[in-house]
C-alpha angles and dihedrals in degrees: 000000000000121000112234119258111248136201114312115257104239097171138059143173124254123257105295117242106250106240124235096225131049112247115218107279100221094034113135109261114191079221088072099034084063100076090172094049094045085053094051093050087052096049091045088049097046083040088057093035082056096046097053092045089055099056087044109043112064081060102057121097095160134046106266106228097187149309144306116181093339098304118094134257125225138229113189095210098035108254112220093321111041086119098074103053089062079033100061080038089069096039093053088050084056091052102046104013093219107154092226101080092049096059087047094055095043090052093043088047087057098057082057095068097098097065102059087090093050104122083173097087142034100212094094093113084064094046102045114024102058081039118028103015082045092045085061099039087057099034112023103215117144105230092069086051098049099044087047089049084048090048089053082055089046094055101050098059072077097065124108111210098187089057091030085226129114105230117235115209132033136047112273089255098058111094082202111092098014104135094027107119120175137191096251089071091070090073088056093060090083100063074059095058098045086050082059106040088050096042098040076225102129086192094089093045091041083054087049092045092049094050087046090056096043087052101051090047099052103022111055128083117219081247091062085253124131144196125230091241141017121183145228140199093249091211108042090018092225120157119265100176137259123304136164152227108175106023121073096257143346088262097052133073123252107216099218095045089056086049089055097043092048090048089037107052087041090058088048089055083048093063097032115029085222107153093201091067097036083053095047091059095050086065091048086046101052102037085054089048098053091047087056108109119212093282092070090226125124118246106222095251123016092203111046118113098258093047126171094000091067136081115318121229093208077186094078101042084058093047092048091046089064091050090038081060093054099049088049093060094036098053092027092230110142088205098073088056088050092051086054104042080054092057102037080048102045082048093052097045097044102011103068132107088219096117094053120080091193097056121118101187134052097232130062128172101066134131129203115186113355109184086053095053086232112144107346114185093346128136109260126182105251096058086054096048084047099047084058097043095048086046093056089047093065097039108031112008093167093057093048086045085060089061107042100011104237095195120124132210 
């Protein structure tokens, strides 16, 4: 059932002023209390994302990756996220029910197909569950199941069983690379647990239980905290210690990679009923949730030197908020459903693009890769396809549950 489409949202606030000192996470907000009000900021915010997506979309032949001056830039195979732009696609057709985004995203899936044979990379998770897992779900035709099925083989030839981790860069020939594991992997796992569920076959979901564990044993602080990376000897899979890319320093906390670890290792309890997981997002969780300023919107790393007072990455609060709406049903605690209507709320009131005629994409204020100097406070495509998951959890669960199934065992 699709949720009607409402009067465009034609005004925003400006960027919101990051606070110098961390608000309670769990405090009471009138923004959450009302409920109405909060509704009526969502529906706003997912009216202006399809819009937007309207006007864009028929015009788009390639994935968009991020933004240049507002308008996107294009990968012709997809990258590593060529999954959400057929993914927000589908979540958009959900929401309005206008038969144009579902033949988009059928088409934009398709240009997907090569790479579920790609051993080269373990974002396949990314690239086949928001577009081809959730092709089948909504169609039922065999072809999506089956690809998606291909893409989870193709996964786990990057598993290494001596570490129990599945390596993240490099082809499997590249001896660079070879023991570097990072958080992001642990969104990919559940491409793994649908390959199981569909083939009756527990090899893919075992691969996915032994990189989760490896995860929760090497990758958390005692704090709750993590770093992007943390490295094994690829032969022996000893461990060599934490590291980063994309966060300031092996010792801080990339925003967006805690976003991925709290959502990740949720989804993993989902599949498996495993507590250890379920407890070691709660510290993600929780860490994330007491670093968060006034605004309600991530800096990109917690723990940088200039922190909190630095560049947002909207992109992780969004992504935090879906897996903040998880915890909240799975331990029963209220608190963790305020903390993401904040954010999904504070991202729709002063992270739109909604000011701006020349923008291409819904959300503004991410950052991508900060010590590169690669994308800082840009829009990028899987804030957008969050923002609009997160959205359609809040306002019409069943229907997002269509799309990625959010049941649990």
């Amino acid at each position: 059932m699709s949720v009607s489409r409402r009067t465009l949202l034609t005004t925003a606030a400006g960027a919101a002023v990051a606070a110098s000192t961390s608000t309670p996470a769990f405090a009471a907000t009138p923004e959450v209390s009302d409920q109405a009000t909060v509704h009526r900021t969502l529906r706003q915010a997912a009216d202006y994302a399809v819009a937007k997506l309207r006007a864009v979309a028929p015009g788009v032949t390639a994935f968009p990756v991020g933004t240049k001056f507002e308008k996107w830039t294009y990968s012709q195979n997809g990258d590593w996220v060529g999954g959400f732009w057929p993914g927000q696609l589908w979540l958009a057709w959900l929401y309005s029910g206008e038969e144009q985004f579902k033949t988009l995203a059928l088409a934009s899936a398709e240009k997907l197909a090569p790479r579920q044979n790609d051993t080269g990379t373990h974002d396949l998770g990314f690239l086949f569950y928001p577009s081809w897992v959730t092709a089948w779900r909504l169609t039922g035709e065999e072809k999506w199941r089956a690809g998606a099925i291909q893409a989870a083989s193709s996964l786990i030839k990057r598993y290494n069983p001596a570490g129990k981790f599945i390596r993240a860069w490099g082809a499997l020939t590249d001896p660079n690379n070879a023991g570097r594991v990072i958080m992001d992997t642990m969104m990919n796992l559940d491409l793994l647990a649908f390959a199981s569920a569909q083939t009756g076959d527990p090899k893919y979901l075992d691969i996915a239980v032994a990189h989760a564990r490896t995860a929760q044993q090497h990758f958390p602080r005692p704090d709750g905290s993590t770093p992007h990376v943390f490295d094994f000897d690829p032969v022996t899979g000893a461990p060599v210690g934490p590291n980063t890319v994309q966060g300031y320093s092996p010792a801080s906390c990339w925003s967006r990679g805690q976003a991925w670890g709290v959502y990740g290792f949720t989804t993993i309890h989902r599949r498996t009923g495993d507590p250890e997981f379920l407890a070691t997002a709660r510290r993600l969780a929780d860490f994330a949730l007491s670093r968060l300023t006034a605004d309600h919107v991530p800096v990109w790393d917690y723990l940088a030197p200039q922190a909190p007072d630095d560049v947002k990455d909207a992109s992780a609060g969004v992504i935090m908020a879906c897996g903040l709406l998880d915890l909240a049903e799975l331990t029963h605690r209220p608190q963790y459903r305020d903390s993401a209507l904040r954010i999904l709320t504070a991202v729709s009131r002063t992270c739109l693009t909604t000011k701006s005629t020349r923008a291409e994409a819904s959300v503004a204020r991410c950052t991508r890769n900060r010590p590169a100097e690669d994308g800082v406070e840009v829009s990028l495509p899987y804030a957008d396809y969050y923002l609009l998951e997160g959205i359609l959890r809040v306002l019409d669960r069943r229907g997002v549950d269509r799309a990625i199934d959010l049941s649990s065992v």
